[in-house]
KESEVO-355469 format. One line per 3 residues: number of its first residue (from 1); their letters; for each residue x, y, z of N, C-alpha, C. Coordinates in Angstrom, 3 decimals. Layout:
REM residues N
NUM	A	X Y Z X Y Z X Y Z; ...
//
This chain:
REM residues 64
1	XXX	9.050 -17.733 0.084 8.157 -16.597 -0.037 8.066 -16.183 -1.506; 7.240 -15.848 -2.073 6.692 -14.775 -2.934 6.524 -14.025 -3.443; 6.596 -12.947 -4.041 5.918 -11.399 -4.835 4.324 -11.605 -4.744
4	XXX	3.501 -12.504 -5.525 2.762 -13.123 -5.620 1.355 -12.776 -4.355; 2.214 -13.797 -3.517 1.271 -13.690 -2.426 1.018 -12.454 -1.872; 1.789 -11.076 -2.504 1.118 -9.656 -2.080 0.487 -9.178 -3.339
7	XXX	0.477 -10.205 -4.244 -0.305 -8.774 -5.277 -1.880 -8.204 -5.302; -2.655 -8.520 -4.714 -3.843 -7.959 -3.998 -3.815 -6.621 -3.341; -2.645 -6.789 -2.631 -2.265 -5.584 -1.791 -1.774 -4.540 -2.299
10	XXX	-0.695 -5.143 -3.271 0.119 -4.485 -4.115 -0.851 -3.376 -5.007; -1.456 -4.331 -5.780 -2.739 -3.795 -6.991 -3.389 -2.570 -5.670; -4.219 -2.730 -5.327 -5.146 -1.874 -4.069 -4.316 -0.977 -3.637
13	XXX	-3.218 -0.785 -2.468 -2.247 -0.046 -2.687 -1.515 1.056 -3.657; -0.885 0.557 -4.405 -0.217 0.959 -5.945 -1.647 1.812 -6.637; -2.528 1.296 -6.773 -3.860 2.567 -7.141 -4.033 3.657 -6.190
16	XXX	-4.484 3.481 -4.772 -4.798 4.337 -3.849 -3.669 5.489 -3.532; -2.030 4.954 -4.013 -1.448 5.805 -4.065 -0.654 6.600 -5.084; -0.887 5.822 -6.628 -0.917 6.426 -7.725 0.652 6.100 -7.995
19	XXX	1.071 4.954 -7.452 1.964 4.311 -8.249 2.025 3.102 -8.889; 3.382 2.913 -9.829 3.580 1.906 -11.069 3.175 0.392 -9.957; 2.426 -0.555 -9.817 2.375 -1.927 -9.262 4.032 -2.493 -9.522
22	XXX	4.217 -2.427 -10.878 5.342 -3.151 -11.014 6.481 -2.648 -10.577; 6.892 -1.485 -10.024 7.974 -0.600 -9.142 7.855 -1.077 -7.868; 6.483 -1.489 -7.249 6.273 -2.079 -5.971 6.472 -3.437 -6.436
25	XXX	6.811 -4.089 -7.323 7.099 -5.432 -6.957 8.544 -5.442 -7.196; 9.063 -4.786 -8.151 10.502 -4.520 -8.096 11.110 -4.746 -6.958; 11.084 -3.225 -6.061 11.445 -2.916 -4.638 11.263 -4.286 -3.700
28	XXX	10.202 -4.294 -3.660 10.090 -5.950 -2.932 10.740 -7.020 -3.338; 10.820 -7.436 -4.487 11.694 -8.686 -5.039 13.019 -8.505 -4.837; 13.107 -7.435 -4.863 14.572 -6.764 -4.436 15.246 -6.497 -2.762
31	XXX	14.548 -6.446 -2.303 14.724 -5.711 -1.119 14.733 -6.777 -0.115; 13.485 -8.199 -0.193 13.366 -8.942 0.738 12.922 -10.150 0.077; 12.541 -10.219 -1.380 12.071 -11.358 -2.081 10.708 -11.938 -1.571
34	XXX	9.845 -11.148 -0.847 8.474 -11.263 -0.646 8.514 -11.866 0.965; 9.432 -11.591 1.953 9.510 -12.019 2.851 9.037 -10.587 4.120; 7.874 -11.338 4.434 7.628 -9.730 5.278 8.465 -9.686 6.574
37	XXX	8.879 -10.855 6.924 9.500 -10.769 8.593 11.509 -10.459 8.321; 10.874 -10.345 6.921 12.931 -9.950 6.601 13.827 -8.490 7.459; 15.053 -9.023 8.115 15.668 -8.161 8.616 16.894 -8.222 8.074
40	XXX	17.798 -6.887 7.572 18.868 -6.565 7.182 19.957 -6.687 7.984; 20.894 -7.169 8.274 22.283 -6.732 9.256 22.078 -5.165 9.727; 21.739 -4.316 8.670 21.507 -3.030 9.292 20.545 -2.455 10.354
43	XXX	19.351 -3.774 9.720 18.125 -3.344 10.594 17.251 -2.919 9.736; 17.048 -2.713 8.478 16.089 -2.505 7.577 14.752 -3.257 7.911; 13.319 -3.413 7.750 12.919 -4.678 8.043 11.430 -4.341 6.893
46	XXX	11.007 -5.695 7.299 9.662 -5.813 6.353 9.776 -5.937 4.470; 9.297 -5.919 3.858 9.007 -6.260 2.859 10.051 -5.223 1.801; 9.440 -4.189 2.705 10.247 -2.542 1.873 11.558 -2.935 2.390
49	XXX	12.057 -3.272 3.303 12.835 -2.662 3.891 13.320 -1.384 4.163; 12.344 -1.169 5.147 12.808 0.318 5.576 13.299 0.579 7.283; 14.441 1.238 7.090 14.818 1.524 8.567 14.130 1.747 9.261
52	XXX	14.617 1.772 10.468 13.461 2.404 11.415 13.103 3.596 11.514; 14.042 4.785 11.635 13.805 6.067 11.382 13.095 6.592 10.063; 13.299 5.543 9.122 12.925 6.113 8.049 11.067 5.678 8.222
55	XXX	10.683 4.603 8.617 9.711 3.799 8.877 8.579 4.859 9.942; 9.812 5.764 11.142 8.684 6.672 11.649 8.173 7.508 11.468; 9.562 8.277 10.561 9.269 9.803 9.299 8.360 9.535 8.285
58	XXX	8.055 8.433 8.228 6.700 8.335 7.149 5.299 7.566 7.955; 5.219 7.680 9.148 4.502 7.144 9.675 3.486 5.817 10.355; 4.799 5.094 9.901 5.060 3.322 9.852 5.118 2.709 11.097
61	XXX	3.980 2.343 11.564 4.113 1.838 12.906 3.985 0.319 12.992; 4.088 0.049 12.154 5.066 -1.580 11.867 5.103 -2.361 10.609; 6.795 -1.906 10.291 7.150 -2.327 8.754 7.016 -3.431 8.473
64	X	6.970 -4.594 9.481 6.740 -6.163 8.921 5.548 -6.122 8.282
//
């Protein structure tokens, strides 16, 4: 997997919500290395990796 293959999303995204692109690729390269179906031992999942609770408190109805 990639960084790469999201930066379309990333760019489009990262404007619409008035953050740094390169903080969103950070987090991602970091978090799952561009793998959207990534799951943590904890349960983190998706790209962000974000818990699940954390995933519903922000209104995430599916982090992959």
């Amino acid at each position: 997997m990639s960084i790469l293959q999201w930066n379309d999303l990333i760019e489009e995204k990262s404007r619409e919500h008035g953050v740094d692109p390169q903080l969103v690729r950070g987090v991602m390269y970091q978090e799952s290395r561009g793998n959207a179906s990534a799951v943590s031992p904890k349960g983190a999942r998706g790209l962000m990796q974000l818990m699940p609770a954390t995933a519903k408190g922000l209104g995430v109805k599916d982090p992959f």
